[in-house]
FIBA-883217 format. One line per 5 residues: for each residue x, y, z of C-alpha. Coordinates in steps of 0.5 Angstrom, whole numbers, plus 500, padded with zeros to 3 digits. Layout:
<recs>
X/Y/Z ~ ...
</recs>
This chain:
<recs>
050/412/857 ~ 058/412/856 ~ 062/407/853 ~ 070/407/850 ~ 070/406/843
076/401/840 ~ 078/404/833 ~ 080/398/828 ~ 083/401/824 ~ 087/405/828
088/399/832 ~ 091/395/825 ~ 096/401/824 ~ 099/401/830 ~ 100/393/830
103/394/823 ~ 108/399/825 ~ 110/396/831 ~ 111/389/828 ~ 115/392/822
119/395/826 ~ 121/388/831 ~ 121/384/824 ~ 126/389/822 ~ 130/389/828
129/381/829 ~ 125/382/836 ~ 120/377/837 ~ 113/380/842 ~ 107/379/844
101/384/846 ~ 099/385/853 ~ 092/385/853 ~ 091/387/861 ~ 089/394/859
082/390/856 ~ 079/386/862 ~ 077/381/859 ~ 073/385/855 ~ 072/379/850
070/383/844 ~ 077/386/844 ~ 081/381/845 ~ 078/378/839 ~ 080/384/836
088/384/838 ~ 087/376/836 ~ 085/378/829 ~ 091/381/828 ~ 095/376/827
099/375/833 ~ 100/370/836 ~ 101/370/843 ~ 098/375/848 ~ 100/376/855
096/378/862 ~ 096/379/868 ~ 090/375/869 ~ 089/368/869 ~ 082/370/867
083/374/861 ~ 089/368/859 ~ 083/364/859 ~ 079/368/855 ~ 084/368/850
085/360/850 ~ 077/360/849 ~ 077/365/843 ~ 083/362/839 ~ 087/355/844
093/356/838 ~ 095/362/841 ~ 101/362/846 ~ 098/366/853 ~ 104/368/857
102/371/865 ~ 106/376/867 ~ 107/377/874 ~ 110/371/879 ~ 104/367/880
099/366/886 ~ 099/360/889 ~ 091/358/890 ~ 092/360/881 ~ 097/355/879
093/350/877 ~ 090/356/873 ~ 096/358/871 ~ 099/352/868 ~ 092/350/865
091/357/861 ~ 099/360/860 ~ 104/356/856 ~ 108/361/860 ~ 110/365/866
114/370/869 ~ 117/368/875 ~ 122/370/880 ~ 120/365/887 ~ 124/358/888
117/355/892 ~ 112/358/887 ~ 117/354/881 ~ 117/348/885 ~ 109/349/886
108/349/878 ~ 113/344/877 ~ 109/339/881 ~ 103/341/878 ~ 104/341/871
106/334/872 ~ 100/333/875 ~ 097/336/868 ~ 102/332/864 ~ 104/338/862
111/342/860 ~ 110/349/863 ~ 114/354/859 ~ 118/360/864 ~ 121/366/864
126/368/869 ~ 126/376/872 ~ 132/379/873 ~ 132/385/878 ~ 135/391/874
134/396/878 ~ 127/399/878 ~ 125/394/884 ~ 119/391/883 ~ 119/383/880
126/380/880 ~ 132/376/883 ~ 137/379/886 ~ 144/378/880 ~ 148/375/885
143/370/887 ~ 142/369/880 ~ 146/362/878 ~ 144/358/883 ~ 137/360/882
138/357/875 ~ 141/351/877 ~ 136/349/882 ~ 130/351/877 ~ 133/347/871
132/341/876 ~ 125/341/876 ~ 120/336/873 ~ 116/340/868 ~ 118/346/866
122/349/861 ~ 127/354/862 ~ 125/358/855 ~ 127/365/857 ~ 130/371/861
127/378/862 ~ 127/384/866 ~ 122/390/868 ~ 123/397/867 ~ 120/404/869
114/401/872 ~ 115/402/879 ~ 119/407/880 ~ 120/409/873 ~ 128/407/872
128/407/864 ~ 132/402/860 ~ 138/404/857 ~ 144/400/854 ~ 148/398/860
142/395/863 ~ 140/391/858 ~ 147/390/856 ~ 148/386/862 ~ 141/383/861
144/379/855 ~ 150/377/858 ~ 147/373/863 ~ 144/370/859 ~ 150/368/855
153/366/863 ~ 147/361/864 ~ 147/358/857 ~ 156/356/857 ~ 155/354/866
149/350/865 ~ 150/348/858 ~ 143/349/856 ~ 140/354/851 ~ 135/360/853
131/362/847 ~ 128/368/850 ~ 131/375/853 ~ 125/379/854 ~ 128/386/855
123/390/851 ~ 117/393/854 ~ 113/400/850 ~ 119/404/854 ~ 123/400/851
122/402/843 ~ 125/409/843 ~ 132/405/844 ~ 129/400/837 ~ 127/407/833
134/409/835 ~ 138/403/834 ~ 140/403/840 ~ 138/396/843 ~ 143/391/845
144/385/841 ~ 140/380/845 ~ 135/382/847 ~ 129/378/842 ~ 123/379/845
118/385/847 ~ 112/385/852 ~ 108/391/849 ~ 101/394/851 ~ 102/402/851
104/403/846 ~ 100/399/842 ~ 094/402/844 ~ 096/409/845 ~ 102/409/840
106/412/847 ~ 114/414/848 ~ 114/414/855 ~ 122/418/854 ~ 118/424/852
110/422/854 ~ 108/424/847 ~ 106/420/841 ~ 111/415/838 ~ 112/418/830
107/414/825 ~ 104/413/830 ~ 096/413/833 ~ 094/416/840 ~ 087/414/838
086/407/838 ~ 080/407/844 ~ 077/414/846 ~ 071/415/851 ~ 065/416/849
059/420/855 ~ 052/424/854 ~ 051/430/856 ~ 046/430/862 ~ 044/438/864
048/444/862 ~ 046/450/864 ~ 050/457/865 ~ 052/457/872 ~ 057/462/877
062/460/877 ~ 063/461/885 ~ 059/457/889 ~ 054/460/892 ~ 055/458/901
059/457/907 ~ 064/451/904 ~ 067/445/908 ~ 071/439/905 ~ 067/435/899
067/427/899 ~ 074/427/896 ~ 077/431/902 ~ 078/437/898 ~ 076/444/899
075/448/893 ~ 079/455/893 ~ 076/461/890 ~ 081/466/886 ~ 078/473/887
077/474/879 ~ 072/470/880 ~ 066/473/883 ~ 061/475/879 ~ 062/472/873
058/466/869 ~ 059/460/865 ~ 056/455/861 ~ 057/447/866 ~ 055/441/863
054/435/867 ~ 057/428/864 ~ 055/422/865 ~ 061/419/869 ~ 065/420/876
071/419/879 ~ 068/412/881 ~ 069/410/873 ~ 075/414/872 ~ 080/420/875
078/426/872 ~ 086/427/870 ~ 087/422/866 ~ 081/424/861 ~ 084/429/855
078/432/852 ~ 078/432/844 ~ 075/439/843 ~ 080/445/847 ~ 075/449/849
072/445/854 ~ 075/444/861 ~ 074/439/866 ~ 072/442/873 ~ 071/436/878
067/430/879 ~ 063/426/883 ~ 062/419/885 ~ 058/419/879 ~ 057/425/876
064/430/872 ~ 063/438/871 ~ 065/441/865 ~ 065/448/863 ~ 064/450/856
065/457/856 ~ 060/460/852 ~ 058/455/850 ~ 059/457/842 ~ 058/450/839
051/450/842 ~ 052/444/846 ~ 044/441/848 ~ 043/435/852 ~ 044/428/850
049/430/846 ~ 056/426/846 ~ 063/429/849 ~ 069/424/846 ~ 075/424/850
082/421/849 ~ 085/418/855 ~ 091/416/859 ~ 093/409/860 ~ 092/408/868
084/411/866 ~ 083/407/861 ~ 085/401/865 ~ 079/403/870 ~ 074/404/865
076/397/862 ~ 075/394/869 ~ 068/397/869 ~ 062/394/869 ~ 058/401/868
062/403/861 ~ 060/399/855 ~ 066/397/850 ~ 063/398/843 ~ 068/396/837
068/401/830 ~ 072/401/823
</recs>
């Protein structure tokens, strides 16, 4: 059966290496847990690192959080579906928000809970996604600083993650600034200015981040050690916190040209055949997941000699050469994985999640 191993020791090097470089620069953040899915037996090893706050996507997962450990501080980071503010205000001590309605839905809700939900304003800076549009943010601010139980705690923006506008110092610069803005018109302090996401840390390598900006959201980085300005690895950093783990399940030499007329496959292809291949043959290994776990893209093989072919619903073709290690069946294939396939493997019922020293 194949299953994702988390690496605790790979793991605990990457926090450490990553809280020492915010410490030194004054920064403040937590880990972004959505990678995981709730997998509980994951998010009881980030809270054994000594964060202290954690952030989701999933109200679920928050839960999850609040229910292993209620001290540490949970942060949902996306504006909130209405049918899950209760939820919301129940299980996050803060929110990300750019609606004015859904503020006001929290506002009454919290006080309905007898509590006092934290939020944190987006701003719009460029990439298009979450955010209030600059020219409408002071009046924003003034009607938000009105209502009942809640708490202005911060600002923030989100970068790269929809159409891959990166941050630079100007951007962020003027982050800060607002944030100096709302504080001298509204006469009212606001702790937080959440800047920094994983694409954000090269700037804190290179020391060039804004003054200001005091809290980062991390998630990539930590669990791949990734610098999303060179798409390679962060330097002292791991790339092997979780690998993937699947079971050969028949291997065989094969031709390497299908054998019969070829029409389209389940996925709308049509395979090409180079003329170079006619004749020839090579050991396939069948692996034990398909595209209805992961896209075969986003799996890195650790050994370079095999190849990844194609895959089915369930079902992933390897080609192995010769087969010079003498790959048997049973015997496991480890890959290292991209974020975006490890997210689908999380999410699946049909992958165990396993944790090794």
């Amino acid at each position: 059966m194949a299953y994702v191993k988390l690496y605790r020791s790979e793991l605990r090097h990457n926090y450490e290496f990553l809280d020492e470089l915010f410490k030194k620069h004054g920064i403040k953040w937590g880990i972004t847990s959505k990678l995981l899915c709730g997998s509980r037996g994951f998010i009881e090893e980030v809270i054994n690192l000594g964060i202290g706050e954690v952030h989701d996507s999933r109200i679920s997962n928050l839960q999850v959080v609040k229910e292993i450990d209620p001290e540490t501080i949970t942060i949902y980071i996306k504006p909130p579906p209405k049918d899950a503010i209760p939820d919301v205000v129940r299980y996050a001590d803060i929110s990300l928000n750019t609606e004015l309605s859904t503020l006001h839905e929290l506002s009454d809700e919290a006080v309905r809970q007898d509590r006092t939900h934290k939020v944190i304003i987006m701003i719009e800076m460029g990439d298009l996604r979450e955010g209030v549009m600059r020219e409408e943010l002071l009046n924003f601010y003034e009607k938000v600083f009105k209502l009942p139980g809640i708490e202005v705690v911060g600002l923030g923006t989100n970068l790269n993650c929809l159409h891959g506008v990166m941050p630079d110092g100007d951007k962020l610069i003027q982050l800060s600034l607002y944030k100096q803005i709302i504080e001298l018109r509204f006469k009212k302090e606001i702790p937080l200015v959440s800047g920094g996401t994983t694409v954000t840390i090269p700037l804190v390598l290179r020391n060039q981040l804004p003054v200001g900006i005091n809290h980062f959201r991390v998630g990539e980085a930590l669990f791949f050690g990734k610098n999303l300005f060179t798409d390679g690895v962060i330097k002292g950093m791991s790339d092997q916190v979780l690998e993937l783990y699947t079971q050969i399940i028949e291997i065989s030499e094969k031709p390497v040209v299908p054998m019969g007329e070829l029409g389209m496959n389940p996925q709308g292809m049509r395979t090409e055949i180079a003329e170079d291949d006619y004749g020839k043959t090579t050991y396939r290994a069948i692996i034990d997941i398909g595209v209805l776990d992961i896209q075969p893209d986003y799996l890195i093989p650790v050994n370079d000699e095999i190849k990844i072919l194609d895959a089915s619903s369930d079902m992933l073709v390897l080609d192995v050469g010769t087969n010079e290690k003498g790959y048997k069946v049973g015997d496991m294939i480890r890959f290292k994985l991209k974020y975006m396939g490890a997210l689908g493997l999380m999410s699946s019922d049909y992958i165990e999640k396993r944790v090794a020293d």
